[in-house]
N, C-alpha and C positions, 0 to 999 in steps of 0.2 A: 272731799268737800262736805262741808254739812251746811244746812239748808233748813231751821226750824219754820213752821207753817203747821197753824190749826188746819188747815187746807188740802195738804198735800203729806202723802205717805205713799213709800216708797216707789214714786212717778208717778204714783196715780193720783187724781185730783178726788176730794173724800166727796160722800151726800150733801154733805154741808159748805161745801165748796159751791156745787152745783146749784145750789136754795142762794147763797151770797150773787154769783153769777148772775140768775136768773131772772132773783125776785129782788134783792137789796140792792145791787149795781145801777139796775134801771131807776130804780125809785131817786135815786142819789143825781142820776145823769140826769132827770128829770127837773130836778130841786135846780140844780147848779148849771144845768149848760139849758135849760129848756126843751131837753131832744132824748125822748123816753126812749125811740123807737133805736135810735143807733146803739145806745146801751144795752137795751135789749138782746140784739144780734151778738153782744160779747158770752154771753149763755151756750147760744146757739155755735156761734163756730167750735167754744170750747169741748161743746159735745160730737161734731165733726170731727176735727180735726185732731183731738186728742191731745197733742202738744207738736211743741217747733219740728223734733227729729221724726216726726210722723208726716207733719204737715211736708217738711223737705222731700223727705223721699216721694211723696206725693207727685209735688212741683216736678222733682227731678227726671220721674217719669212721664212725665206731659215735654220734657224738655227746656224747662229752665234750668240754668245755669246758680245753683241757691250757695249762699253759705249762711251758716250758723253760729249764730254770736250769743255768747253767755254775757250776762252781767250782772254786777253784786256776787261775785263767785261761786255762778253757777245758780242759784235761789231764783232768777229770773232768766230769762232764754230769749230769741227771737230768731228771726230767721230776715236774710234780704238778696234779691237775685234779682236777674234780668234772663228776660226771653233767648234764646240762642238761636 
């Protein structure tokens, strides 16, 4: 699969990702939905939790039951589960 993104190299998310995330995302979520604070927190988990196969294994170990869903061919990711 290939996956072009100024953003992202080789699963890692770049400096310049994190500045978009942090500082650009909110300002946008602010414009457009009036809700700086929730946009905000998209920076914040992104630096938690690293990405979807990190965040899963996470989950998995608290005991939920996760799967992992690619989309757009792998370029995007997510994850969704229930408690067990």
């Amino acid at each position: 699969k290939i996956c072009f993104s100024p953003f992202y190299f080789d699963g890692v998310l770049t400096l310049d990702s994190h500045f978009y995330l942090k500082y650009i995302i909110p300002q946008i979520g602010k414009h457009f939905a009036d809700d700086l604070e929730s946009y905000r927190m998209l920076g914040y988990y992104t630096e938690n939790f690293k990405n979807a196969s990190q965040f899963k294994r996470m989950l998995e170990e608290v005991g939920f039951e996760v799967e992992y869903v690619q989309h757009f061919f792998g370029c995007a990711t997510g994850i969704k589960g229930i408690k067990k």
